[in-house]
Kinemage of the C-alpha trace (Angstrom):
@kinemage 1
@onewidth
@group {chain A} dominant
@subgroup {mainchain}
@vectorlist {calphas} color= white
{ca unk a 1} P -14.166 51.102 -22.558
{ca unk a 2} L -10.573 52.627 -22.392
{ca unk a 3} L -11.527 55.127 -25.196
{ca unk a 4} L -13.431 56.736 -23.160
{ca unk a 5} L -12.825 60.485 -21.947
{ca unk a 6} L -12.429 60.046 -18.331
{ca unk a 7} L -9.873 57.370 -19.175
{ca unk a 8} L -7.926 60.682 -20.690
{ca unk a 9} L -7.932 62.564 -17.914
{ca unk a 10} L -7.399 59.414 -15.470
{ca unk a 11} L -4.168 58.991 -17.772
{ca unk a 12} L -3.135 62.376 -17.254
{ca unk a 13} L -3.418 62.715 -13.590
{ca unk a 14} L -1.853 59.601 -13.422
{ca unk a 15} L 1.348 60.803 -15.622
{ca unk a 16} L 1.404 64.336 -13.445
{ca unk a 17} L 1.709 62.865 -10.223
{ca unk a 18} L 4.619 60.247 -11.256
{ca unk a 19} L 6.531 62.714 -13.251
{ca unk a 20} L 6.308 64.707 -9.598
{ca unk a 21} L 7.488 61.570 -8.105
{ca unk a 22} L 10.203 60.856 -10.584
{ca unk a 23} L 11.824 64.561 -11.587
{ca unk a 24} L 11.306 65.743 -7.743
{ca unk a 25} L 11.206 69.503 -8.697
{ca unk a 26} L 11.250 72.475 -6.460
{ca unk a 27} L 7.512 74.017 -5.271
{ca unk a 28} L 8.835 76.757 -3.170
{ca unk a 29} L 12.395 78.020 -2.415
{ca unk a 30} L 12.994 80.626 0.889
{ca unk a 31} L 15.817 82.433 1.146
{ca unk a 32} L 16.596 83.931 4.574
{ca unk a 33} L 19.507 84.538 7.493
{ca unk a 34} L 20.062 81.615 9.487
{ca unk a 35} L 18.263 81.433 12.577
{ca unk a 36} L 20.948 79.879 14.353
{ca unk a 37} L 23.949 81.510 13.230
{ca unk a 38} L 22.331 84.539 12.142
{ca unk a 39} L 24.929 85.889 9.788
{ca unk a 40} L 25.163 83.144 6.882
{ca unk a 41} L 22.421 83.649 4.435
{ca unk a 42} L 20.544 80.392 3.998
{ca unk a 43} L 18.060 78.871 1.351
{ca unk a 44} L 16.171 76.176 1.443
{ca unk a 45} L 14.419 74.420 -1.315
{ca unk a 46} L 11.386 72.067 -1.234
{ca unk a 47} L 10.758 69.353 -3.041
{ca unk a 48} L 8.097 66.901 -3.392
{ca unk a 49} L 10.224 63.940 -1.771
{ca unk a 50} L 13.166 65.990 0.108
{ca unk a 51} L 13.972 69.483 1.978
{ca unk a 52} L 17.298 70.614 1.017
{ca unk a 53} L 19.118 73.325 3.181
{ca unk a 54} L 21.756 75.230 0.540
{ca unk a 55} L 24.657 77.603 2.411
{ca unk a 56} L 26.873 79.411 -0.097
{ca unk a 57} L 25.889 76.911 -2.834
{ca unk a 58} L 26.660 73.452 -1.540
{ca unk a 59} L 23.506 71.265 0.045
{ca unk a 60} L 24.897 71.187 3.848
{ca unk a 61} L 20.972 69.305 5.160
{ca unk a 62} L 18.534 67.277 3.019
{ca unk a 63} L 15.523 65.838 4.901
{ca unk a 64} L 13.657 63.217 3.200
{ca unk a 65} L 9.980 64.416 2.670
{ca unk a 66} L 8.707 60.482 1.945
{ca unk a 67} L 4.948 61.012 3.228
{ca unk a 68} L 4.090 63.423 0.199
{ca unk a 69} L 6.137 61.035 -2.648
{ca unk a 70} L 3.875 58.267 -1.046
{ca unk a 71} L 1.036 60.344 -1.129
{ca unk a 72} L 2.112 61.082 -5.072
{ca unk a 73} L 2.391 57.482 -5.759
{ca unk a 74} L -1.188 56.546 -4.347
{ca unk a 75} L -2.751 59.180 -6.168
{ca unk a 76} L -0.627 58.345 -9.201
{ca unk a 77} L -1.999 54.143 -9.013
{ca unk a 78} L -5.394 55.364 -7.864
{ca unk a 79} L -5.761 57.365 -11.055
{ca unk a 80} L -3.860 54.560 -13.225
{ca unk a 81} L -5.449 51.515 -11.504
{ca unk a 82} L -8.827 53.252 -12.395
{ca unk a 83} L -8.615 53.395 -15.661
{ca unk a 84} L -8.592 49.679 -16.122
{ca unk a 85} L -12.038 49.689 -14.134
{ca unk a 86} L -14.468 50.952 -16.903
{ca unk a 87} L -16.590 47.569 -16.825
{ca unk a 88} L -17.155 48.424 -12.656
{ca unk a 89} L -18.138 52.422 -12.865
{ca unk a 90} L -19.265 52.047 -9.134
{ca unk a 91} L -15.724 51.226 -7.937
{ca unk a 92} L -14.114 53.301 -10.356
{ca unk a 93} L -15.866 56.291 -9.189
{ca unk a 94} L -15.291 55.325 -5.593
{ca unk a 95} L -11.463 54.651 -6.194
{ca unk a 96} L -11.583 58.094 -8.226
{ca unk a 97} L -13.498 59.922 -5.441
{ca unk a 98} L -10.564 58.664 -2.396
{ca unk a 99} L -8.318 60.459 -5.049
{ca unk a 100} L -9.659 63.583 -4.547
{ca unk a 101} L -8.845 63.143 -0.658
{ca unk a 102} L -5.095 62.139 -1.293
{ca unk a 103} L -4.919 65.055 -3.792
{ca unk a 104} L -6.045 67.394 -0.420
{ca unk a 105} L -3.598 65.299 1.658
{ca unk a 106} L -1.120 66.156 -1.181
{ca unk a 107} L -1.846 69.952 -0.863
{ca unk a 108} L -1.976 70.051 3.503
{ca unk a 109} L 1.396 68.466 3.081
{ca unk a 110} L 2.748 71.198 0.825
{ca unk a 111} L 1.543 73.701 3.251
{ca unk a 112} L 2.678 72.235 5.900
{ca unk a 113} L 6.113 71.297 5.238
{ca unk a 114} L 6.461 75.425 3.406
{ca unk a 115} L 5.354 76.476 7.008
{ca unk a 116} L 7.542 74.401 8.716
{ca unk a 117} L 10.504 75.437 7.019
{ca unk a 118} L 9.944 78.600 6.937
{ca unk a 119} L 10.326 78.855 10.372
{ca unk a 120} L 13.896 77.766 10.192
{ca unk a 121} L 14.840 81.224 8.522
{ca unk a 122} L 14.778 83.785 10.627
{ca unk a 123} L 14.735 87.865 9.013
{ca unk a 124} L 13.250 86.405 6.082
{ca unk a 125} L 14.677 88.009 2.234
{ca unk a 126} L 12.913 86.157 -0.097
{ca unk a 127} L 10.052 83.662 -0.804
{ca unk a 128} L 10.173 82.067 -4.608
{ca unk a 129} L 7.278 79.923 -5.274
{ca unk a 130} L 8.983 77.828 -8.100
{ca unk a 131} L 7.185 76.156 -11.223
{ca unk a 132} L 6.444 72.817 -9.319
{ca unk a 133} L 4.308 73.826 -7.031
{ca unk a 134} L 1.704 74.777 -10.295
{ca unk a 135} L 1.526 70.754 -11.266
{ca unk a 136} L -0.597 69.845 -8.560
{ca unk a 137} L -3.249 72.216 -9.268
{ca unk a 138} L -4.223 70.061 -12.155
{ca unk a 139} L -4.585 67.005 -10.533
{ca unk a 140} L -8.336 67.998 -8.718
{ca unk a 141} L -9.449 69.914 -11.917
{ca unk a 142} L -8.625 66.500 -14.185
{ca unk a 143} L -10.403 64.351 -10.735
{ca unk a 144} L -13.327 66.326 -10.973
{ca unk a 145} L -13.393 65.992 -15.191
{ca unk a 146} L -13.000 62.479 -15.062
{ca unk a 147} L -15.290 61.835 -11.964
{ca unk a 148} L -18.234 63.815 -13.921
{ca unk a 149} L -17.897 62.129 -16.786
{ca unk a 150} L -18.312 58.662 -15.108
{ca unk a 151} L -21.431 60.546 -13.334
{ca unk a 152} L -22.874 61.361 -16.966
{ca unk a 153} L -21.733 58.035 -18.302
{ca unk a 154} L -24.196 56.258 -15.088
{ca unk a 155} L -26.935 58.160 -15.705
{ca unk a 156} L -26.930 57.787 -19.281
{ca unk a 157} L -26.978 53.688 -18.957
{ca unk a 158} L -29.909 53.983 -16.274
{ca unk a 159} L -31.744 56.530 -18.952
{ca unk a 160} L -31.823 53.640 -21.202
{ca unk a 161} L -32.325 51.146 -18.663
{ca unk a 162} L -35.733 52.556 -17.951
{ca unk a 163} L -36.634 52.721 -21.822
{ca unk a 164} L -36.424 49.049 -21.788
């Protein structure tokens, strides 16, 4: 039934991860001397779909970060096309259970991509970790709401398949 609580929280990690995808906001900015020229102070500023390199307040690089808005977008219809899948709990928790492992995929790209650029800045100022980057923490606590109640919703339906 869609009524259900795990349809909730389905809803809502489904609604996180594509208002990620569609505002793009910044998860960690670095501010540092460029490694290259080593006298212009740099910044760069990750996103969830783009890297953008800032010099003296105009974007001089942006690098398109596609694998983590894809990775957004399949937890995003993972978590939206399993809502609709309350009359198959089996498949719904499998579906919800592969989110879990996109959501990790999510969070190894994050690190990856912070460590990566953060080699590009050498004598390193400053390291801002900006309000996006707390979003995706709720995506595995909402996974693991919504994946125990379809846990407690099996077991309750085989409790009263026995009493039968």
């Amino acid at each position: 039934m869609i009524q259900r609580i795990q349809t909730v929280y389905l809803f809502i990690i489904a609604v996180i991860a594509a208002l990620l995808l569609l505002f793009n906001p910044s998860y960690l900015e670095i501010q540092g001397y460029d490694k290259w020229t080593g006298n212009d102070k740099g910044n760069i500023s990750l996103h969830f779909k783009s890297a953008e390199k800032v010099l003296n307040e105009a974007v001089i690089e942006s690098v398109n970060l596609s694998l983590m808005g894809y990775t957004l977008l399949v937890v995003s219809g993972l978590a939206f096309i399993g809502i609709f899948l309350f009359k198959n709990r089996q498949l719904q928790m499998l579906l919800t259970s592969f989110n879990f492992i996109f959501i990790l995929v999510l969070y190894v790209l994050m690190v990856f991509y912070g460590v990566k650029y953060h080699g590009l800045l050498s004598q390193e100022v400053d390291t801002e970790i900006a309000v996006g980057l707390f979003f995706p923490l709720f995506l595995p606590v909402f996974n693991y709401m919504a994946l125990s109640r379809m846990n407690y919703d099996e077991q309750l339906l085989r409790g009263a398949n026995r009493l039968r």
